[in-house]
C-alpha positions in Angstrom: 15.2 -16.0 7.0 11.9 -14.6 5.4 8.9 -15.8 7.7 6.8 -18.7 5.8 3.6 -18.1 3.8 1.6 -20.0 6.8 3.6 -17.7 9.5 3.0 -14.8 7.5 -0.7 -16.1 6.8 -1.0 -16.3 10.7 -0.1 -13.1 11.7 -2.3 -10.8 9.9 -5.3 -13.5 10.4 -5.0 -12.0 14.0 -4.3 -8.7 13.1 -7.4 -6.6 11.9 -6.0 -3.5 12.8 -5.6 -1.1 9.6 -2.3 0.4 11.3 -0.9 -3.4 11.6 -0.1 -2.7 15.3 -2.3 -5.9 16.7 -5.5 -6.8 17.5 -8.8 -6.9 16.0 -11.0 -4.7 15.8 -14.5 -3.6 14.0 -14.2 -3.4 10.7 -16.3 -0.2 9.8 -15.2 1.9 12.8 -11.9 0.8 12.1 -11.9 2.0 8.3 -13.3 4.8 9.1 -11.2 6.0 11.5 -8.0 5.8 8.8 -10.1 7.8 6.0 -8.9 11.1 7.3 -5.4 9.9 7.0 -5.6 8.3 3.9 -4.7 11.5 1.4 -1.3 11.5 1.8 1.7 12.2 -0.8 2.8 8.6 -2.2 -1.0 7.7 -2.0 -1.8 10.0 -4.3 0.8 10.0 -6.9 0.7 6.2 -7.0 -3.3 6.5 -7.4 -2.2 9.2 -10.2 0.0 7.0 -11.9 -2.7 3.6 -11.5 -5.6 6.5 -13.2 -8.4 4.3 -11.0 -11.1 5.1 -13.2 -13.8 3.3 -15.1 -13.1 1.0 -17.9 -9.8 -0.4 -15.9 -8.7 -3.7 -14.5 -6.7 -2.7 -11.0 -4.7 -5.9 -9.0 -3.9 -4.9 -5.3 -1.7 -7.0 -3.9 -2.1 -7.5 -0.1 -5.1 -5.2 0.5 -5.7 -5.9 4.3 -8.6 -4.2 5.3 -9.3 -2.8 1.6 -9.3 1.1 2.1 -6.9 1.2 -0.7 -9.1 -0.9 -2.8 -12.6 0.6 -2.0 -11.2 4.5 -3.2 -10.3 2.7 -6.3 -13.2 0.8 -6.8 -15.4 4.2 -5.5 -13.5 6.1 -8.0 -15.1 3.8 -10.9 -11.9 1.0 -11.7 -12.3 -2.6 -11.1 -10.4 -3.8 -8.2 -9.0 -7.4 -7.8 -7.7 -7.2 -4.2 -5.5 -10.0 -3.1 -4.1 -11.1 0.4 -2.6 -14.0 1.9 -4.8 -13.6 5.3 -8.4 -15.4 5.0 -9.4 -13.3 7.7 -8.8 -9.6 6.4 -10.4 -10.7 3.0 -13.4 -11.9 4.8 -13.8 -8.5 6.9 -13.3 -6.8 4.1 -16.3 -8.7 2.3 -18.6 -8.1 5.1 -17.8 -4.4 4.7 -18.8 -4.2 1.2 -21.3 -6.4 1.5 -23.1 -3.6 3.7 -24.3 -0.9 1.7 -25.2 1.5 4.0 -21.7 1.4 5.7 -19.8 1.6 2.4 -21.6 4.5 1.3 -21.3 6.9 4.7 -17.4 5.8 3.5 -17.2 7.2 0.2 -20.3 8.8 -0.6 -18.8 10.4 -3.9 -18.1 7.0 -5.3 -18.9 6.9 -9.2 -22.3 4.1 -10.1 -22.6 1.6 -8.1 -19.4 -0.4 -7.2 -21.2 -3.7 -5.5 -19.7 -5.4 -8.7 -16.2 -4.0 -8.9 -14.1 -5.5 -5.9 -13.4 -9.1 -6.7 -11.3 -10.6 -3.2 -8.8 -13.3 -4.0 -6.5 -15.6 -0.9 -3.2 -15.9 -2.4 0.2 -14.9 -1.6 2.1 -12.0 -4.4 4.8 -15.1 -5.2 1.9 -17.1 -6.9 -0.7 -15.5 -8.6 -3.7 -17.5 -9.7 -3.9 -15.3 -12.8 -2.8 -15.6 -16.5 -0.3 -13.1 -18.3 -1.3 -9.4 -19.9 -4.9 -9.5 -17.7 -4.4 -6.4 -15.8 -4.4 -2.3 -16.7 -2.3 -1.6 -13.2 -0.9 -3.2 -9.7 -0.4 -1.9 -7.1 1.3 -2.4 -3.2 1.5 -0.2 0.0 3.8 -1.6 2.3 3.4 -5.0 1.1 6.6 -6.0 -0.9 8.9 -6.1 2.1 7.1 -9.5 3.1 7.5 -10.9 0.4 10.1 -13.1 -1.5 10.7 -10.0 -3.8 12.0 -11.1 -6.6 9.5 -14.0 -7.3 6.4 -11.9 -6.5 7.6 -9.0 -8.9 8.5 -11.5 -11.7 4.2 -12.8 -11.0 3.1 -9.2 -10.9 5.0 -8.1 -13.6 3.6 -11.1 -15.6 -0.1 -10.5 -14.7 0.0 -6.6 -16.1 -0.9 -6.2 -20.1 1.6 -4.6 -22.0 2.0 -0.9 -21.6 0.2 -1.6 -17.6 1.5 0.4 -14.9 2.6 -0.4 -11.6 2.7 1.6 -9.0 4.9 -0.2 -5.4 5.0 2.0 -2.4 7.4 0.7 0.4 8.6 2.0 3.6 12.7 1.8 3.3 14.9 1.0 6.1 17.3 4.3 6.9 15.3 7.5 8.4 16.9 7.7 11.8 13.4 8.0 13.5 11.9 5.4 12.2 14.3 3.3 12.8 14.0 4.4 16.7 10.1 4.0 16.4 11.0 0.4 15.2 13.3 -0.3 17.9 11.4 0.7 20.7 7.5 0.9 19.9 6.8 -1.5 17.1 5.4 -5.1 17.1 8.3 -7.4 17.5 6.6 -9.9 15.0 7.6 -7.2 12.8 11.2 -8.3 12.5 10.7 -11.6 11.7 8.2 -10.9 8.7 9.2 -7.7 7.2 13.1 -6.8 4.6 12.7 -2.9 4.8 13.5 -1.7 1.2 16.9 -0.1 0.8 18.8 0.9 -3.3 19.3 -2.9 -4.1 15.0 -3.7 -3.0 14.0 -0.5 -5.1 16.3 -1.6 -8.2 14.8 -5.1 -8.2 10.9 -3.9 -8.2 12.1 -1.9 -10.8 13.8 -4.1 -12.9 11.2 -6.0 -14.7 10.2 -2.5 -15.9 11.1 -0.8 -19.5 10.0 2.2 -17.9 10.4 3.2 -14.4 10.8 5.9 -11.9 11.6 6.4 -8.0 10.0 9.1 -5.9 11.0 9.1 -2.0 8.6 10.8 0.7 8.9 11.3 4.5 12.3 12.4 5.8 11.3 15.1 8.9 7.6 14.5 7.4 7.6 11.0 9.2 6.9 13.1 12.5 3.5 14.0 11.2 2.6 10.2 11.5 2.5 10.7 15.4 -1.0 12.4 15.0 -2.2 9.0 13.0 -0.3 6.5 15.1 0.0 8.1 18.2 -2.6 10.7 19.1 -5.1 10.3 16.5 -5.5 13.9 15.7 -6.5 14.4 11.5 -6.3 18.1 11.8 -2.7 18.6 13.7 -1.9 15.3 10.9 -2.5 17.4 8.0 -1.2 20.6 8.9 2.1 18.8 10.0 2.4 16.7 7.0 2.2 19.9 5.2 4.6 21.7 6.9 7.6 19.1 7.4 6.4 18.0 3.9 8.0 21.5 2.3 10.7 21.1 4.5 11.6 17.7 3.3 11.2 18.8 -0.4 13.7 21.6 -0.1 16.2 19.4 1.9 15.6 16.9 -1.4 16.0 19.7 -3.4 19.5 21.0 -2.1 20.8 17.8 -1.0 19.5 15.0 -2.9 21.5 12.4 -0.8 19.2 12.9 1.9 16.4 10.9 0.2 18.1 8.0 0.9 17.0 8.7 4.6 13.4 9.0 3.6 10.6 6.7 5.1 9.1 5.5 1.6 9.8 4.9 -1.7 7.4 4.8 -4.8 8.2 2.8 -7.7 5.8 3.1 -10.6 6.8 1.1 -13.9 5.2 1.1 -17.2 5.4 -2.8 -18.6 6.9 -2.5 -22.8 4.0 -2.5 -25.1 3.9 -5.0 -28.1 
């Protein structure tokens, strides 16, 4: 059974750790620290499909710490970042509040974005907005703790017609991630978290008129050592890179090895009137 909304609530009020691995930590150090690691494949096509720029209304459902949320606020969008955990939404509000520190984080950011990141408590099954108010949503391994159905029927309700989604969740399958979860991940995990496999990916996509599936991370996943292992941005990059080509020639020849991949990006396009 799907851990409760207080459970849920709980957990990540005790877990200010970007990489969701326990603990707290500070905020700026912490945030910094992931920047290098932030540029990677589904990040950027979902970011590509959301078009973060000014002039458009962005909802992020579950933004923890907010890195997510300040590069689309930096690049000149509207944020409305969400979370169910009081605590990472008032870490993150520290954070912007500090000028100085947001700056040295994205020192290319368009204007000024101290009015552009609105921060919201609520959980993605109940959304305190009304219908047709946003341009896009977004999630980055978010969705699996959720009751999926209910919170994409309330996302899907809160875009205007012709908004865009863009959902990127870790799936359940790639044999080393599953060993990774086995042995090395948070225990809490199991009891919070429905990895995504087809019948999750069909039912984020289902309220959609439009929608496709990208996957990402089959061999690639081994680049993530150098971000959650030995933090090492250089060796990260170069490996992603690398295993990346690999993994998009393997799709290429045999397309039934995406099913083994670590994540899968939905982006949907709700009908226009």
């Amino acid at each position: 059974m799907k851990a409760s909304d207080a459970d849920r609530a709980a957990y990540w009020d005790t877990n200010l750790d970007p990489q969701n691995l326990g603990g707290a930590m500070d905020p700026a150090a912490a945030l910094a620290g992931e920047k290098p690691f932030y540029d990677v494949p589904d990040q950027r096509d979902a970011l590509a499909a959301l078009e973060p720029r000014a002039g458009r209304l962005i909802l992020e459902i579950g933004t923890g710490l907010g890195l997510n949320a300040l590069a689309m606020s930096a690049s000149g969008a509207s944020v409305v970042a969400t979370d169910i955990s009081l605590e990472r939404l008032r870490t993150l509000r520290a954070f912007h509040a500090d000028e100085s520190r947001r700056e040295a984080l994205w020192p290319t950011a368009v204007g000024s974005v101290a009015g552009r990141l609105l921060l919201v408590r609520c959980a993605a099954e109940a959304l305190p907005f009304r219908r047709d108010q946003f341009d896009g949503a977004c999630t980055r391994a978010v969705l699996i703790h959720t009751q999926l159905a209910q919170a994409m029927n309330e996302i899907h309700r809160t875009l205007k017609p012709g908004g865009v989604g863009a959902f990127a969740e870790p799936m359940t399958s790639n044999p080393f991630v599953v060993l990774y979860r086995r042995t090395l991940a948070p225990a809490e995990w199991r009891g919070i978290t429905t990895y995504f496999s087809r019948r999750e990916t069909e039912t984020v996509a289902a309220p959609f008129t439009e929608a496709r599936v990208r996957t990402y991370y089959l061999f690639s996943f081994l680049a993530f050592v150098w971000q959650y292992g030995v933090r090492a941005p250089r060796l990260f990059r170069a490996t992603l890179a690398a295993l990346g080509a690999v993994d998009r020639a393997l799709f290429a020849v045999a397309p039934v090895l995406r099913r083994f991949a670590w994540f899968v990006l939905v982006v949907g396009k709700k009908q226009a009137d």
